[in-house]
Every structure is written in C-alpha cells, then in structure tokens.
SERO-4910 file (N, C-alpha, C, O; in steps of 0.05 Angstrom, whole numbers):
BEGIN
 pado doro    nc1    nc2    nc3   cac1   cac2   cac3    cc1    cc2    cc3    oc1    oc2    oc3
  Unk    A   2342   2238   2348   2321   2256   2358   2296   2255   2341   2274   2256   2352
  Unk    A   2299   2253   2309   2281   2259   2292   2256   2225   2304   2231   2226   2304
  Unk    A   2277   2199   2311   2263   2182   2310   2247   2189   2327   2223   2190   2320
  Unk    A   2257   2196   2355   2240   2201   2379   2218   2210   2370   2200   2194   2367
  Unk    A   2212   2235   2364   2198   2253   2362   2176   2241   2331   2160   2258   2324
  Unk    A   2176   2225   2321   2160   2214   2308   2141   2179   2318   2119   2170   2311
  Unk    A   2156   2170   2333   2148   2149   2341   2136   2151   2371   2127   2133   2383
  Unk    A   2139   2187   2383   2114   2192   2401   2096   2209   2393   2082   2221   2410
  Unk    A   2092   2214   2354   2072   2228   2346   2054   2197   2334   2029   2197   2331
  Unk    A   2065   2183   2330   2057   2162   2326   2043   2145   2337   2027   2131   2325
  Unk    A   2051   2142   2379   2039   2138   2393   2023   2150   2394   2003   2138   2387
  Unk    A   2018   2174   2401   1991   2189   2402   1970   2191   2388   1947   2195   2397
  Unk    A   1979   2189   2356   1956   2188   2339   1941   2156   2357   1923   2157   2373
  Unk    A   1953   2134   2350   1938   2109   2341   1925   2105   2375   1904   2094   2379
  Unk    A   1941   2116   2396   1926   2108   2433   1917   2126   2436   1913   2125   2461
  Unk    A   1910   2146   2428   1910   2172   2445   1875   2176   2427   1858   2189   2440
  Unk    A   1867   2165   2400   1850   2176   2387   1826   2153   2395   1815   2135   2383
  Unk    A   1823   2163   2419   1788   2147   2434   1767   2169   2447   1769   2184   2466
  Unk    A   1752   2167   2434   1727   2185   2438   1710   2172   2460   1702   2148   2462
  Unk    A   1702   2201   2484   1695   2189   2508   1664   2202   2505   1662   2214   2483
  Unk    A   1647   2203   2517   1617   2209   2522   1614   2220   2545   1615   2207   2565
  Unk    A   1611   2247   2546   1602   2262   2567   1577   2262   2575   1574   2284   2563
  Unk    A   1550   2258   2587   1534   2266   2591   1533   2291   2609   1549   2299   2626
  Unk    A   1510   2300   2599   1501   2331   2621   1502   2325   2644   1494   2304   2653
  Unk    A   1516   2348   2659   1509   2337   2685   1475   2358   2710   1470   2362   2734
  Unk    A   1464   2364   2688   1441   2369   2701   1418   2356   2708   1409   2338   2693
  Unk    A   1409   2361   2725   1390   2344   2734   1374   2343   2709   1376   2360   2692
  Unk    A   1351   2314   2708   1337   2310   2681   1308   2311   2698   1306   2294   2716
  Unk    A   1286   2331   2694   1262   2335   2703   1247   2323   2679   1242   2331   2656
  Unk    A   1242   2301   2692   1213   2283   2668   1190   2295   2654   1173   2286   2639
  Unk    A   1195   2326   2666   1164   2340   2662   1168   2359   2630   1150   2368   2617
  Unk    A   1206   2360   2624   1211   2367   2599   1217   2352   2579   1222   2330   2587
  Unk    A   1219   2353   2549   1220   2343   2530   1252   2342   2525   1270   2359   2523
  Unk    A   1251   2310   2524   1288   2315   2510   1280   2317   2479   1290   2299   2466
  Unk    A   1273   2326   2473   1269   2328   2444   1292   2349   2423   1294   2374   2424
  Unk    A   1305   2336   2409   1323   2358   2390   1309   2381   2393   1285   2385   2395
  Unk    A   1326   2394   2395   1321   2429   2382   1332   2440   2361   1354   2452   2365
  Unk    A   1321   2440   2333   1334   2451   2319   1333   2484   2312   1311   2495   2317
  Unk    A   1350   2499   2303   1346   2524   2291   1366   2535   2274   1371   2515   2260
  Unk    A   1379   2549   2267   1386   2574   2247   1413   2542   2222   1433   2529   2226
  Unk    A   1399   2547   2204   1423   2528   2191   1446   2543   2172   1443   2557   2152
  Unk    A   1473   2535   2185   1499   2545   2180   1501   2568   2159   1510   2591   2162
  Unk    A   1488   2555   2133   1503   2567   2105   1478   2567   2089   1465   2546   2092
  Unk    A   1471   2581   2076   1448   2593   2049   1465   2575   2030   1486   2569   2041
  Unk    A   1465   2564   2005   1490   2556   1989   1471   2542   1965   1449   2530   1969
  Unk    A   1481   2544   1946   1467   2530   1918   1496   2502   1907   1497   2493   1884
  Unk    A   1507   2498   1922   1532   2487   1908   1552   2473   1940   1553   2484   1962
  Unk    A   1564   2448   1933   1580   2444   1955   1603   2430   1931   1599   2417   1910
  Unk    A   1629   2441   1945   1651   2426   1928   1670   2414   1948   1685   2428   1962
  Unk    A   1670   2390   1949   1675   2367   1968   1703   2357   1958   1706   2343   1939
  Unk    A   1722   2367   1974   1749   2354   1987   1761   2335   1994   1760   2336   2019
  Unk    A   1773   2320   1988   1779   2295   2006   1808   2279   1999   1808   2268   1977
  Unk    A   1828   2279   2014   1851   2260   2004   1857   2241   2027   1849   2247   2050
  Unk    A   1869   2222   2022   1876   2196   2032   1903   2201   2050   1920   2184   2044
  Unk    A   1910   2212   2063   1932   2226   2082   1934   2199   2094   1913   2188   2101
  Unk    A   1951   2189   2096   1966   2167   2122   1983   2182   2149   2004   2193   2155
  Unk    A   1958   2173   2160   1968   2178   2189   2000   2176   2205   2011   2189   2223
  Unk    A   2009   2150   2185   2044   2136   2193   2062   2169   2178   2087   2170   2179
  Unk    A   2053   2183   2171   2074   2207   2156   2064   2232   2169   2065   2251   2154
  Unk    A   2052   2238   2197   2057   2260   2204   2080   2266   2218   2086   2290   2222
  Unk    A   2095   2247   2225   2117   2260   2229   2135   2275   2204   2152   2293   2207
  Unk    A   2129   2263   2182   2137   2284   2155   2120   2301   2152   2124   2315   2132
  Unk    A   2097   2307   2166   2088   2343   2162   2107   2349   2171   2127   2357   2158
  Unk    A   2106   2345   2210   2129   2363   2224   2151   2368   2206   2153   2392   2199
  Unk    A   2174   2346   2193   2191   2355   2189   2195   2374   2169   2215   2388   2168
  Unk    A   2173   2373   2148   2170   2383   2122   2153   2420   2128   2147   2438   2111
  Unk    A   2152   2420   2141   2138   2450   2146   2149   2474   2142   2141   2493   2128
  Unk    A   2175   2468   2159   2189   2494   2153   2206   2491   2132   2225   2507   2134
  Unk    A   2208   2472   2107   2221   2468   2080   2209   2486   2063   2225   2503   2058
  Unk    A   2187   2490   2052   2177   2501   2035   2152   2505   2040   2138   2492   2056
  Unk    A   2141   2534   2022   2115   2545   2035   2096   2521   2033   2079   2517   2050
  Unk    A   2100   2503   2009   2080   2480   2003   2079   2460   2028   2058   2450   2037
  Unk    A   2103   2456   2036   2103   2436   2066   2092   2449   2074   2068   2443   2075
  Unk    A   2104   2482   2089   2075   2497   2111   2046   2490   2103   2028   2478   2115
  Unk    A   2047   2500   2083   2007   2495   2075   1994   2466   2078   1970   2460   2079
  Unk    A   2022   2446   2080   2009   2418   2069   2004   2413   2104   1982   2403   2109
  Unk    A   2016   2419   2123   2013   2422   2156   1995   2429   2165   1984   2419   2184
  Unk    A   1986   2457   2147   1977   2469   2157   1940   2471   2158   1924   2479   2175
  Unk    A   1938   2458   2131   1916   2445   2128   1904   2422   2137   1882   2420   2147
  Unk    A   1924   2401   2130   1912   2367   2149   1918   2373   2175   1901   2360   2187
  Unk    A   1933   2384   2191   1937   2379   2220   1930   2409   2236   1923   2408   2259
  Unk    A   1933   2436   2223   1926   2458   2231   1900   2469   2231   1879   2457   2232
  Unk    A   1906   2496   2231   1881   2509   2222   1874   2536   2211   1864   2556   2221
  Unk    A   1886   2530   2181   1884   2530   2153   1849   2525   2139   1843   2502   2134
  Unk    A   1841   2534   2137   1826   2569   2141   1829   2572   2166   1824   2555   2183
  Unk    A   1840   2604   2172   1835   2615   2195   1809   2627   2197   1796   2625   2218
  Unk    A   1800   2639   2178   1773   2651   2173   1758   2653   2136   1770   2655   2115
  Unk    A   1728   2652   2142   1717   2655   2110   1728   2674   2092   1718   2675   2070
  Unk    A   1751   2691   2100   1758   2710   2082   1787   2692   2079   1798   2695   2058
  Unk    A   1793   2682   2088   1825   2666   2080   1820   2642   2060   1826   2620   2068
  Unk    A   1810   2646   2036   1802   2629   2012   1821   2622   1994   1815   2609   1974
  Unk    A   1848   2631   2000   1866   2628   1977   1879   2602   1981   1899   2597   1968
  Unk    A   1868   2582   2002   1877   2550   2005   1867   2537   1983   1877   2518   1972
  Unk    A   1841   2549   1976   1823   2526   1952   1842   2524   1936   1850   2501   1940
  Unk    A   1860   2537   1914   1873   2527   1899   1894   2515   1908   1909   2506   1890
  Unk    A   1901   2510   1932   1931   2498   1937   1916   2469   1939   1933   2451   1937
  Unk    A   1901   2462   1941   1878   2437   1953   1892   2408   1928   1899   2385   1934
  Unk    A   1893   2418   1906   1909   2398   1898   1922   2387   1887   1923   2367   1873
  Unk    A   1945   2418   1903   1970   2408   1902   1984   2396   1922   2009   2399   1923
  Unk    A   1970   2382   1942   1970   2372   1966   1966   2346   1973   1978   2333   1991
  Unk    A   1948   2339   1959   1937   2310   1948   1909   2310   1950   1898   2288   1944
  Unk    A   1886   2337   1959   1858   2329   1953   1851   2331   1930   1859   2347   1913
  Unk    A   1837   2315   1930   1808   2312   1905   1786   2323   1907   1771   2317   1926
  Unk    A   1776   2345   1882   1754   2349   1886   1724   2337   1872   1724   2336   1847
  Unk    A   1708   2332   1881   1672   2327   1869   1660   2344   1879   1665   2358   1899
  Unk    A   1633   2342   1860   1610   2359   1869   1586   2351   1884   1570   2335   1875
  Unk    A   1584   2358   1898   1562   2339   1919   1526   2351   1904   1512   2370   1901
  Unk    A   1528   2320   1896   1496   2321   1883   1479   2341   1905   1484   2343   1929
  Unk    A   1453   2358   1888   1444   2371   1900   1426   2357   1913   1413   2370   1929
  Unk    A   1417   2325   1911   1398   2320   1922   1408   2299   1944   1394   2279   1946
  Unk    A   1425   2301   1957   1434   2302   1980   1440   2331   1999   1458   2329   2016
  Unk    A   1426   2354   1996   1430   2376   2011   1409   2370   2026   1418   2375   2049
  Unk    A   1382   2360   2030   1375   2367   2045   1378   2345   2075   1363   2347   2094
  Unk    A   1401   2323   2074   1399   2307   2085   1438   2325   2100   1446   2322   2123
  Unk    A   1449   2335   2085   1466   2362   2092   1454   2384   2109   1466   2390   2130
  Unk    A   1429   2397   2100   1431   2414   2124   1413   2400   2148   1400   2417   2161
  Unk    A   1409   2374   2156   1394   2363   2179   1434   2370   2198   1440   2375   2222
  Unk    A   1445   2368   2180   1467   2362   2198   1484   2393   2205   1494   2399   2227
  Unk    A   1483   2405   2184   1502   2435   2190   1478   2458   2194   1471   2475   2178
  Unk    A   1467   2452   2223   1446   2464   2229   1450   2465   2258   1460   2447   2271
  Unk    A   1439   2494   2270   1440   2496   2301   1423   2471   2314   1403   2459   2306
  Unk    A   1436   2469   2334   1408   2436   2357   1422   2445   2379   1442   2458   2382
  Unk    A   1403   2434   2394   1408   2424   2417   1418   2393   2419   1412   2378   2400
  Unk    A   1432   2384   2439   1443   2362   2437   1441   2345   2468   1449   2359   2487
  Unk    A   1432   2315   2473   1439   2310   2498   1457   2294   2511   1455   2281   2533
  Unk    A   1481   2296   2490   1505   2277   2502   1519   2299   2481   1511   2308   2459
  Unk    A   1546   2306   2499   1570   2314   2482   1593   2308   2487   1606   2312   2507
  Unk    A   1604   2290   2450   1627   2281   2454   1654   2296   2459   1654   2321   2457
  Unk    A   1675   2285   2465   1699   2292   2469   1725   2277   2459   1729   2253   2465
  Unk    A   1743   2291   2445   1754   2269   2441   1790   2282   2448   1796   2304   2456
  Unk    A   1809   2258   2440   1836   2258   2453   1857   2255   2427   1877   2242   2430
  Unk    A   1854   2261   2414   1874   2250   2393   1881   2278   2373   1870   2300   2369
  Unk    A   1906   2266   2363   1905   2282   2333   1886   2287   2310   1882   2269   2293
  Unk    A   1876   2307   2308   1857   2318   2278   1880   2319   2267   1903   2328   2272
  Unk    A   1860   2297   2238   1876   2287   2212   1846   2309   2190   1824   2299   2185
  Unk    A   1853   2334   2183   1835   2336   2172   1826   2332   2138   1829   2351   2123
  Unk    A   1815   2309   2130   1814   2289   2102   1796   2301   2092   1800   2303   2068
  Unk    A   1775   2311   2100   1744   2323   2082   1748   2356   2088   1757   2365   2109
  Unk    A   1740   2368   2071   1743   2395   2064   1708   2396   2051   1699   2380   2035
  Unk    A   1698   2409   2059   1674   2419   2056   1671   2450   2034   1677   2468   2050
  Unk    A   1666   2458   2016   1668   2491   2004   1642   2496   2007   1630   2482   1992
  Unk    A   1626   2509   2020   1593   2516   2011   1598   2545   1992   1613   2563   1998
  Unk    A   1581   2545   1965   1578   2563   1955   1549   2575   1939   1533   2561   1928
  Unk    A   1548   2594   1940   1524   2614   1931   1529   2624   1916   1546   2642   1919
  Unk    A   1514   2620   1887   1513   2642   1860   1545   2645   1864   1555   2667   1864
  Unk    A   1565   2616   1870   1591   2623   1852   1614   2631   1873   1638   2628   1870
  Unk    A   1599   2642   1897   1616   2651   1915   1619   2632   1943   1603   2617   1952
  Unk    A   1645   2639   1952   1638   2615   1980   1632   2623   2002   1647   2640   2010
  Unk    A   1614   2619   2017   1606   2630   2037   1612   2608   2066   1605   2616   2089
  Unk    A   1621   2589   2063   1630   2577   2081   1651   2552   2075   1654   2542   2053
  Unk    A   1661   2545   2095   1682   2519   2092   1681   2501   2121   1681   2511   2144
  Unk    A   1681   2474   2116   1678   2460   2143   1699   2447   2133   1704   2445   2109
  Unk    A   1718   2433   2156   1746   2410   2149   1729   2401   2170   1718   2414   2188
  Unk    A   1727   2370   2164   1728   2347   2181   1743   2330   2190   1760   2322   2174
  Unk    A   1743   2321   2213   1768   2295   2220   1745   2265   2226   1745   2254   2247
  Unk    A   1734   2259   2210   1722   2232   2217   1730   2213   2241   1713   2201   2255
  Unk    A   1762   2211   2244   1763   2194   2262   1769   2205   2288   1770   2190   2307
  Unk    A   1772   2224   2289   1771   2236   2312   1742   2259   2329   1740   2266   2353
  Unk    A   1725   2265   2303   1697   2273   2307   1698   2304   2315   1681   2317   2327
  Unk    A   1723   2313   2303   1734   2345   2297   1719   2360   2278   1703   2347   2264
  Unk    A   1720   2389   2274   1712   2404   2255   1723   2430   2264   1728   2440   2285
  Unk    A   1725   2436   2240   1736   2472   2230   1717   2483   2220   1717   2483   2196
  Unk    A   1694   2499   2236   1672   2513   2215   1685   2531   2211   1705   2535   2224
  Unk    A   1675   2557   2181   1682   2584   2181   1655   2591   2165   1645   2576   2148
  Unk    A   1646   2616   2171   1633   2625   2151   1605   2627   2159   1588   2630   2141
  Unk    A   1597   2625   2182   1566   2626   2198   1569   2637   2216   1589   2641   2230
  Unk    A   1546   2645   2218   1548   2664   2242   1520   2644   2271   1512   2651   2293
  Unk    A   1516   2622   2255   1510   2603   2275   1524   2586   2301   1547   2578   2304
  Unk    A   1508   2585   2312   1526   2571   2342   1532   2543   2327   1512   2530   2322
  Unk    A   1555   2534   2320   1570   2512   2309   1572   2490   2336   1575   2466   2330
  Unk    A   1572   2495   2358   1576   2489   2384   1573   2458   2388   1592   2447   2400
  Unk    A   1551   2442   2378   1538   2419   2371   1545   2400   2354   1547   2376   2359
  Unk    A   1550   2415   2329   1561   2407   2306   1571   2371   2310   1591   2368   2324
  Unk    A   1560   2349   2301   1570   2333   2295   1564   2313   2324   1577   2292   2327
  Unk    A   1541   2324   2345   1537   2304   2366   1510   2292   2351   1499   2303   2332
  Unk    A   1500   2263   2364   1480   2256   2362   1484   2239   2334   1466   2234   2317
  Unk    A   1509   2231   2335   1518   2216   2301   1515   2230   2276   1508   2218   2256
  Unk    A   1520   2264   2277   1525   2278   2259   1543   2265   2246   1536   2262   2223
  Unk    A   1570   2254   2254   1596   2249   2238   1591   2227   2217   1602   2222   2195
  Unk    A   1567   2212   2232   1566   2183   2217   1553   2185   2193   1558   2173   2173
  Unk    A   1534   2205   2199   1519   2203   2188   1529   2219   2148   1526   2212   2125
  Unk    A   1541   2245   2165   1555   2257   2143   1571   2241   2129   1571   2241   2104
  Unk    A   1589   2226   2144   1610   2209   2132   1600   2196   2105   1608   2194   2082
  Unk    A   1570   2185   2124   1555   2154   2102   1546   2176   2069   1552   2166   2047
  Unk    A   1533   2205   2069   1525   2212   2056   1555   2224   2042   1550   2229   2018
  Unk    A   1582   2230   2049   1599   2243   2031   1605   2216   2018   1611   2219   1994
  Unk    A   1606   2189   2026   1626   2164   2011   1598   2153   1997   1601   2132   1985
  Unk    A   1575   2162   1996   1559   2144   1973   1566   2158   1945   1558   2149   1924
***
C-alpha cells in the first residue's frame, strides 16, 4: 500500500506540475492602457532573511509517511508541502527552519529595490495557473527594526506563494514573470 501511495504522489509531482496561461476573458477596448498598475507595496522592512533548502521532490512520499512520527516530521510536512505559517503571528517556525534542512542568508540591501518591484500590489494581464504539488524551498522573513513583519514561502516550480503579514491585495503576486525574476535576484 505504502508503494502505491508514493509512486502516485510521485506521478503527480513530475505530470501534473505544468503551468497553463489564462488570459482575461474581457473584452480588450483599444481606447485603454494595458499598462501595469502598480500600488500599495506588501511590507515596510529594513532586513530580509532568506531561506532556502534543497528538498528532493523523489521523498515526499517520506513527508507523508514521517508526519505523524514526530512533531519534527509534522513541522518538516508542514512547512515544504503545507501551510506552515498559518498567519504573521505564528513565528515560532523560524527556529525550527534549520532543523529541517534550510539555510539561512541575508539578502544584500541593495537588491530591495528590485524586491519591492515584485512584492507590490499591480494589476496584471495574463494570470497563471498551475496543477501540481507546492514544494515550498524559499522562505522569505521581512523584518523591521528587528521584528518580522512579514513571511512569503515560494514554490519556484510550480509559481506558488504563501504571503502573511500585509494587508495588501497579494492576488497578483508573481504574474508577469514575478517568479523569474525573483528567482534570478534570490540565486545571484
């Protein structure tokens, strides 16, 4: 049974994780501007402390099995494949972070402003969709004078996100090659 049940979590991750393109389906009047709209950006923050472990996809079927073993399995589930922060006040994951297998760095400050083009309200004119398992590998901390005021988990390959901690429409988040683009600026 255990095989079963891993080698159709297995299927699903590797066929199932294809990102499709929705366009709007409203009529397009030539007489308006498709032009971005930007406004209200996510997080105030003097500091970002950047997350990231190397999770292999071939071992979620050892989350499943490992979850209900120990609170550390729960948390280790519950973080890469759940959703672990439930909210900006549920902060007590940062320290379990790595004992899990992430790594943390500090994201130079002079890459923020090429950060908030991206964790910022827009308008958008294609929105993606996608079909697969969130593997979530990047962990985002935004913090202010010391405190955290927000957290984003990303799934790169699937073009997922977990905001917490704004009171901005997150709604957009990551269309228009947000993912790529973040991706290119967290791996330089």
């Amino acid at each position: 049974m255990r095989q079963i049940s891993i080698l159709t979590i297995f299927c699903l991750t590797f066929w199932c994780c294809n990102s499709t393109t929705e366009k709007k389906s409203e009529p397009v009047d030539s007489s308006k501007s498709t032009k971005q709209v930007i406004g209200k950006k996510f997080f105030m923050y003097d500091a970002i402390d950047y997350y990231t472990n190397d999770f292999d996809e071939s071992k979620i079927g050892d989350l499943y099995d490992n979850q209900s073993k120990s609170e550390i399995g729960s948390f280790k589930m519950g973080i890469i494949l759940g959703d672990i922060p439930k909210s900006i006040s549920d902060l007590d994951f940062i320290d379990k972070l790595a004992k899990v297998g992430y790594k943390k760095t500090l994201i130079d400050k002079s890459k923020f402003d090429s950060i908030d083009n991206i964790f910022v309200e827009k308008t958008s004119t294609e929105n993606l969709a996608t079909a697969c398992i969130y593997v979530y590998r990047d962990i985002l901390i935004f913090k202010k004078d010391h405190k955290v005021v927000g957290t984003a988990k990303v799934c790169f390959g699937c073009m997922a996100n977990q905001i917490n901690g704004t009171t901005a429409n997150t709604e957009n988040f990551g269309q228009e090659g947000d993912y790529e683009r973040l991706e290119k600026i967290l791996r330089q």
